[in-house]
ZAMAR-153688 format. One record per residue (C-alpha): x, y, z negated. Coordinates in steps of 0.1 Angstrom, whole numbers, plus 5000, padded with zeros to 4 digits. Each point is the difference from the previous one (the first is absolute). Layout:
% residues N
XYZ/...
END
This chain:
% residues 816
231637458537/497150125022/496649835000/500149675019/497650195028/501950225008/503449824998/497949805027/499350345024/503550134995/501449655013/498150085034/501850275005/502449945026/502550125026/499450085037/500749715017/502249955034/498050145027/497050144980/498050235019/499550364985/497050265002/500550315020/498250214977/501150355011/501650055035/501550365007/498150154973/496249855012/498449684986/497049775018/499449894960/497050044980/499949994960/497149834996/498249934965/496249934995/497350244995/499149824968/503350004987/501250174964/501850334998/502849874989/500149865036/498850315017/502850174985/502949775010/498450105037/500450324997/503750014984/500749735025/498950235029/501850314988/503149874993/500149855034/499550265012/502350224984/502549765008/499749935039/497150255011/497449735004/497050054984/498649664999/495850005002/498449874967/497049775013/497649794984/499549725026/503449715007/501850145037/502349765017/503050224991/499650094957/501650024970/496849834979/499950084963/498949784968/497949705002/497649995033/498749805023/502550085022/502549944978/498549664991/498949905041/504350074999/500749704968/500050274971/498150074972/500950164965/498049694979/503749904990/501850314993/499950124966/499150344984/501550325019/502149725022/500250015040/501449825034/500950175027/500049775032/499950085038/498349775023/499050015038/501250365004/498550144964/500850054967/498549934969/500250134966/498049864977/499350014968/498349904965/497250314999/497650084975/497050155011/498750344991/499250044962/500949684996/502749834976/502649684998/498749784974/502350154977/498850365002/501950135028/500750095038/501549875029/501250165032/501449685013/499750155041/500850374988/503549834985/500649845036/499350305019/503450164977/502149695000/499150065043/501550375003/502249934978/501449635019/499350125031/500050375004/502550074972/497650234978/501150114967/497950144975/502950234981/498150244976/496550084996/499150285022/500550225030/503449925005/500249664985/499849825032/502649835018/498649905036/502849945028/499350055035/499149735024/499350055036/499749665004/499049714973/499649635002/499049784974/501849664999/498349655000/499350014961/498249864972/500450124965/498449954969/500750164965/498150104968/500750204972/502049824970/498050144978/496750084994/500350324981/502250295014/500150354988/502850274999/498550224976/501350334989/500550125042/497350295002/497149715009/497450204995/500650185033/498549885030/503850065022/501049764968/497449745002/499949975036/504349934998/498749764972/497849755029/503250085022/501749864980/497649684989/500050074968/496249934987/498749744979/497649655006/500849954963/498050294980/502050054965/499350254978/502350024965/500150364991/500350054962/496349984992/499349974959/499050375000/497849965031/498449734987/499950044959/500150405000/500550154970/496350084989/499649644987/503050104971/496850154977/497649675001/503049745003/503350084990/500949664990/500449985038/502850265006/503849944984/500749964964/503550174992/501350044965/496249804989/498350295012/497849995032/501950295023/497550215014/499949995041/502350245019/502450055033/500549605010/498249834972/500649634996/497349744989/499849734971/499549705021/499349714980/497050184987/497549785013/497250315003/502350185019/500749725023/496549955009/499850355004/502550055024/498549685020/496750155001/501250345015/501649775024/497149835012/498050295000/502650165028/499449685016/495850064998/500850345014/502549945027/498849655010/502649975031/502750154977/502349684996/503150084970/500150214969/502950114978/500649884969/503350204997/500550164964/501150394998/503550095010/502550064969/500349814965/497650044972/498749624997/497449924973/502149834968/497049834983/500649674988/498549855028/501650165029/503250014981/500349624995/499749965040/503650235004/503249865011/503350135001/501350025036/503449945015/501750304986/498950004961/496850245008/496349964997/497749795023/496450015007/499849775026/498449724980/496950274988/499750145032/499949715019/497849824977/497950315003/499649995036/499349604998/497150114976/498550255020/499949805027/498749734987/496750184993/500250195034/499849645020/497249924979/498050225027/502750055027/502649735004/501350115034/500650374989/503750074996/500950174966/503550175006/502750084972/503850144997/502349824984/502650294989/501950194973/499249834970/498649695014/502249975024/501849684995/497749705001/499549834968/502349704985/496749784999/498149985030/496650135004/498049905024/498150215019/496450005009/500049925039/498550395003/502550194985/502850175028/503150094979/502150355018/503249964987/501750354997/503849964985/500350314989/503449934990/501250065036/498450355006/502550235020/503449805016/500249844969/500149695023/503650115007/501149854969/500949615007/498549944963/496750125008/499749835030/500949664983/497150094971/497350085034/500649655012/499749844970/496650184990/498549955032/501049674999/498649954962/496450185015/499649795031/499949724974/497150164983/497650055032/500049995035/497850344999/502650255005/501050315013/502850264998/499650364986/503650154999/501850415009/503949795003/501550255022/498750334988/501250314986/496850214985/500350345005/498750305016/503450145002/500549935038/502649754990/500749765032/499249684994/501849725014/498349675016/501849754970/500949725032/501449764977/497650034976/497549965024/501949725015/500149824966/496050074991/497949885028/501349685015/499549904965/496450124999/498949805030/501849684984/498150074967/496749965024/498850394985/496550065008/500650395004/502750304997/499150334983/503650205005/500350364995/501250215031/500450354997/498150295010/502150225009/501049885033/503250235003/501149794974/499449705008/498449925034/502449685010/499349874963/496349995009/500349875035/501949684985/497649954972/497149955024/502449835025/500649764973/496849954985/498549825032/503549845003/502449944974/502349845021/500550255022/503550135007/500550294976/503250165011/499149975037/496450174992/501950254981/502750075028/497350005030/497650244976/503150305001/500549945036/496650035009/498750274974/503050245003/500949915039/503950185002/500150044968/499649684988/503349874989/500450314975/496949944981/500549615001/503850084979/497850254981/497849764987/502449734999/502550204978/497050134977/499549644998/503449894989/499850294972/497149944989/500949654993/502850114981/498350224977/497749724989/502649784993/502250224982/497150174982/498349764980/496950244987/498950105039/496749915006/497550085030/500350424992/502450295013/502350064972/502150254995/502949754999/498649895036/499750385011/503750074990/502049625008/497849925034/498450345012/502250264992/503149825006/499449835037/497650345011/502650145021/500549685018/496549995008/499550325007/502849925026/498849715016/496550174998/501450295026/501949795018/496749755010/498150385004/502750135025/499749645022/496050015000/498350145030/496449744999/497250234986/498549744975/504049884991/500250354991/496750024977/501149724983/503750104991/498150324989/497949804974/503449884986/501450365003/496650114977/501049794975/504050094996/498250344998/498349944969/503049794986/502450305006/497750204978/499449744971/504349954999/500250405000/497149974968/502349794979/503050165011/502149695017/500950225030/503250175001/499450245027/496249935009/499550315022/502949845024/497549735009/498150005034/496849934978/500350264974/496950214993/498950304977/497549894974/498050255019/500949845031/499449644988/496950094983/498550165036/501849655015/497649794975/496850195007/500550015038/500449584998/496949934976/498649685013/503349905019/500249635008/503850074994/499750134960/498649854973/496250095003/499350304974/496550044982/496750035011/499350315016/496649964984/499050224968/499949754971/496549964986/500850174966/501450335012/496350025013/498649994966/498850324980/502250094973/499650254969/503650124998/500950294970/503250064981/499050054964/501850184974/503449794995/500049734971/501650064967/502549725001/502050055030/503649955005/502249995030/499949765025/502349805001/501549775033/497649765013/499349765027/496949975018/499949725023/497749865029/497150235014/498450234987/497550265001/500650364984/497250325000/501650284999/498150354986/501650335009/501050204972/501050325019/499350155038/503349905009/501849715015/499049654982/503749815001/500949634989/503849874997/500649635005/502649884978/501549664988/498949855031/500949655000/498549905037/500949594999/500150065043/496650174998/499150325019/498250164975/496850205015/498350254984/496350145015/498050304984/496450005004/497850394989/496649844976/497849875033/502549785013/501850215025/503449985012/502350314990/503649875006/501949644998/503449955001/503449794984/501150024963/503450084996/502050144972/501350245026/496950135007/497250114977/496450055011/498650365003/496750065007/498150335003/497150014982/496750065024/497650054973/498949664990/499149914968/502649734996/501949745026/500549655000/503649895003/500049615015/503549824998/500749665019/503249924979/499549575001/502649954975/501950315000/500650224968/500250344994/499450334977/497950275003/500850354994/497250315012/499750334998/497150265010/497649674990/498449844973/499849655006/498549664988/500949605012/497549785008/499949664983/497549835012/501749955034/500749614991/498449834971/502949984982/500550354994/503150275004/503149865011/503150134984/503449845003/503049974974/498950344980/497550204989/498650314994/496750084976/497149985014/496850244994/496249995010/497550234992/496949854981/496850175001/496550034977/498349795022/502749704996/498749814971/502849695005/502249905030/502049715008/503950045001/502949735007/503549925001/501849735022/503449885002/501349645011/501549844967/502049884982/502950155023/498250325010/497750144975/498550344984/498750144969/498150365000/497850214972/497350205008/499450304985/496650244998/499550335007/501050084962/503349795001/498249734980/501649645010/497049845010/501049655012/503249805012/500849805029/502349745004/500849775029/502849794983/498149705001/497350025028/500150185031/496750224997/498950194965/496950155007/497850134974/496650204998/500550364985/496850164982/500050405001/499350134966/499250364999/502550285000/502149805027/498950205032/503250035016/503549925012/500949644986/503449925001/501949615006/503549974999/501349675009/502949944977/503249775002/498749634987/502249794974/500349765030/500449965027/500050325024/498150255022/499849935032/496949995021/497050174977/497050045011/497550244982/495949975007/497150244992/496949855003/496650135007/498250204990/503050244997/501350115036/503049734999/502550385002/503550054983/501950334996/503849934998/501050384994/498050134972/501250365013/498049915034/497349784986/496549985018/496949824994/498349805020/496349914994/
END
């Protein structure tokens, strides 16, 4: 249920009565009106002038005058004097809330405002009269705000516009709104965001913070602080957990708390969140707080909660009005089966992660979502939503449908729940997705709103003649999609190739027909633009089907492209609103960096590579051997929906080429007489092998802190050790018990020197002293383990050796 203010404003809101007199705002396209705001007032007020004056005037021709002083004829925005010589004031409208009233020939919209630099109590802004001024054109003058943008706009004509006898009150239901995941970072994107009243008076931050706040230098003084696995303390890598009944580490975390607080004194939350994944500390402490949840596994949620009670505890000690933020999630995720009570400033975000994708779709799930919402609004009344239920994850340019009933089913039930705030994932590839997005901010001020009827006006107003096709489009992409979760039980919230073959591949040339079909009706320009953002995406769809092979006869397809062709397609739509953003333009830092880059004489243990796997970004140098062309093959690419990037930088940081991996397609590259090249992939989870000729090269594995990434197999690995190395640090990671790793290494003399084994606990790293006579390549060959199995390895050099791994001894270079 809403707040019992603004249940109050929105039972003011009434209906014209019999014989209500109107305002003649525009008349044959000219207007006697003023938009009046004071001089002194905020930007956020400003603003909503401006918008307000353009859009009426784009709309009738009028360009209404912005003035500072009341007129006798004025729409007057926020809380004035004018507005309260008229009866109105903000004092009892809440946070980001508005009325819009007209009285004596005027209209007012005002709203709950905070000043410039100024915050709500708890931490954030409101733009109470800026909300008013787009609930107005959208009332009055019909103003839709479609897609971020140049042609996102939907603004009908009027020649003429009266404003009926109104007064109308609303506020948001919740206090925290965000559509992440939409391309936000762009200003088109965050001005659509205010459009759209999404904003927050409720400040929460919950980001997974253990690393931010205990980073792993602390491991060498106190590593009675960081996980015990297997009764060994785990050294701190990737998304390190915490041992949190350790008392020290505790007060620790409490005091870097309070210290952000001493820094940022007007900052008003911080995140207790742990790091994403598994990994939880098993000392006999911690381990006596775990639970078993609904489903026979593991949970945390006693320790973690406990740990954030702790923490803030000794925060309120010096700030008891400070928020201190935390997930509930994975594997604390259920709330416990004795209650804990929470400290009154601890804000719980619930993420079921258990829902992720359409999962929703299946009548069990939904059941189990009520039950655990139910179970944590028992808990606290301190909590808001973090949840991606309708999306498919992928780069792929995989259409994705809106999910109507399962947004039907979610959000009424959030309002009822009284959640503080909503943290669900749009998508940021618009093609993809753009009615998806528009309903998520629709629905975060409103839950109640009307989903199907926002969905069906949305494709008549976004796609104009074309409207009805893409509405079945989306519709029938719906219905599959739906299908596929229920009848595969192992689909989560990422494009598999099940999805690509039994939803994509199967209903393409239904939407490829009902795509030209809306594209032959279209004649508005923007209609057009918009239906070309979907047409992007069934363009890079078309291409990914082709990759795996589920198209009989792809080149009979309107959207079929050459790799060369599609490649040129990708590079002329870098920083499209319509495709997943790519990378940074920008050089990364590293490739910046100086390097010593040789190939000494080839090591005296070699063999032949065999297949392996490298996964996530990397970073490669490359050293020509000869004067010729420098080539590299992609092979065993296993994208996961990702467009995998590639960029090659010559040793000062300069751009030489960028372009897609494919299979299909190998890189050449001619070499221009530098010394060596960097090659930068953006892979996210992708995997793939490596395969060059013309080039020595080397992989860097000091890109993340946990080291190399290979997935499923491996090759050996070598690294060349000079004089000057007197010991180095090397490491072996693996997730056990289910996925683990064993390796040997091996000096320059093919001497075993040590063995590591991550059976038992997920990081093996050891010291290595030099002795003399070992100048040169080292070899480790991570091995089959006697349980368990290879899976994700990661492999780390440490300094002071460069961090560099040769993967084909033939083609080996050091790196120094």
């Amino acid at each position: 249920m809403k707040h019992p203010v603004i249940a109050l404003l929105l039972a003011m809101t009434f209906s014209i009565p019999a014989g209500a007199q109107s305002i003649e705002l525009i008349q044959n396209g000219t207007s006697r009106y003023v938009i009046y705001h004071e001089a002194t007032a905020p930007r956020s007020v400003t603003r909503a002038a401006t918008e307000l004056q353009d859009y009426l005037h784009r709309s009738s021709g009028a360009k209404l005058p912005i003035v500072t002083r009341p007129a006798p004829k004025m729409i007057s925005l926020a809380d004035n004097a004018a507005s309260r010589a008229a009866g109105f004031s903000a004092s009892n409208i809440p946070w980001e809330g508005f009325r819009i009233v007209t009285k004596d020939s005027n209209v007012y919209l005002i709203g709950r405002d905070t000043a410039d630099r100024q915050r709500t109590p708890n931490g954030g802004r409101a733009s109470g009269t800026y909300n008013a001024t787009c609930e107005f054109l959208e009332r009055f003058v019909g103003v839709r705000w479609l897609i971020p943008g140049e042609h996102g706009d939907y603004v009908p004509k009027h020649t003429d516009l009266r404003i009926p006898e109104t007064d109308v009150s609303d506020a948001p239901a919740m206090q925290n709104r965000r559509v992440p995941y939409t391309q936000e970072r762009r200003p088109d994107v965050q001005q659509w965001w205010h459009r759209q009243r999404l904003g927050w008076s409720l400040y929460l931050n919950h980001s997974h913070n253990w690393r931010h706040t205990i980073p792993p230098s602390h491991f060498e003084q106190h590593p009675e602080w960081f996980p015990m696995r297997a009764g060994v303390r785990v050294p701190p890598t990737g998304r390190y957990k915490l041992c949190t009944t350790n008392a020290e580490l505790v007060r620790a975390y409490a005091d870097a708390t309070i210290a952000f607080f001493d820094r940022s004194p007007s900052a008003t939350c911080y995140s207790l969140s742990p790091s994403d994944s598994s990994g939880y500390c098993e000392c006999e402490h911690c381990s006596a707080l775990y639970e078993i949840d609904p489903h026979g596994k593991r949970s945390v949620t006693p320790a973690i909660l406990t740990f954030y009670n702790d923490v803030a505890k000794l925060v309120a000690q010096k700030y008891p009005d400070k928020i201190l933020a935390g997930y509930v999630y994975a594997e604390y995720l259920f709330p416990p089966k004795k209650t804990i009570k929470l400290e009154p400033n601890v804000f719980l975000v619930w993420a079921p992660s258990f829902d992720y994708g359409f999962t929703l779709a299946r009548p069990e799930l939904q059941q189990q979502w009520e039950q655990v919402l139910a179970q944590w609004t028992e808990v606290t009344h301190n909590l808001a939503y973090y949840d991606l239920p309708v999306n498919i994850s992928t780069e792929a340019g995989a259409l994705n449908p809106p999910g109507l009933e399962i947004l039907k089913f979610l959000y009424p039930r959030l309002q009822a729940a009284e959640i503080k705030g909503v943290y669900v994932y749009g998508i940021s590839a618009w093609g993809r997705a753009a009615p998806l997005n528009y309903l998520l901010a629709k629905l975060a001020w409103n839950p109640q709103a009307d989903v199907e009827a926002l969905f069906d006006e949305y494709c008549v107003k976004a796609y104009g003649a074309g409207g009805q096709e893409i509405n079945r489009m989306f519709r029938g992409l719906d219905r599959e999609v739906a299908r596929h979760y229920r009848e595969f039980p192992n689909a989560s919230y990422t494009l598999t190739p099940d999805m690509m073959r039994d939803i994509y591949a199967k209903n393409l040339p239904q939407i490829e027909r009902l795509y030209r079909s809306a594209e032959a009706k279209i004649q508005d320009t923007d209609a057009k633009a918009r239906l070309a953002m979907i047409g992007d995406n069934l363009t890079v769809l078309h291409w990914n089907l082709r990759q795996h092979d589920l198209l009989d006869e792809p080149k009979r397809s309107s959207f079929f492209l050459s790799d060369a062709e599609f490649f040129a397609f990708l590079s002329s739509h870098q920083g499209s609103l319509a495709l997943h953003p790519g990378t940074s333009s920008n050089a990364p830092s590293y490739v910046k960096t100086k390097q010593s880059v040789d190939v000494p004489p080839k090591s005296q243990q070699t063999e032949a590579v065999r297949p392996f796997r490298l996964r996530g970004d990397q970073h490669l140098i490359l050293r020509p051997t000869t004067d010729a062309q420098m080539e590299v093959k992609f092979s065993r690419m296993a994208t996961r929906g990702k467009l995998v990037t590639y960029s090659v930088y010559r040793p000062d940081g300069t751009a030489v080429t960028s372009g897609l991996m494919s299979d299909e397609v190998p890189l050449v590259l001619e070499a221009d007489g530098a010394e060596y090249y960097h090659l930068v992939i953006s892979a996210g989870t992708a995997s793939f092998m490596i395969k060059t000729s013309g080039a020595a090269w080397a992989v860097d594995s000091t890109l993340s802190d946990q080291g190399l990434h290979l997935l499923g197999t491996a090759t050996p690995l070598y690294f060349y050790v000079t004089e000057q190395t007197p010991a180095f640090h090397l490491s072996l990671e693996a997730t056990p018990p289910g996925e683990t790793a064993v390796a040997t290494l091996y000096a320059p003399d093919g001497q075993t020197v040590t063995e590591f084994d991550c059976t038992k606990i997920s990081v093996d790293r050891q010291k290595i002293k030099v002795a003399t006579g070992q100048t040169g390549w080292w070899k480790l060959e991570i091995q089959k383990p006697a349980i368990g199995q290879i899976d994700d390895v990661w492999v780390k050099l440490a300094a002071p050796h460069s961090g560099y791994f040769s993967l084909d001894p033939a083609q080996a270079a050091a790196v120094r």
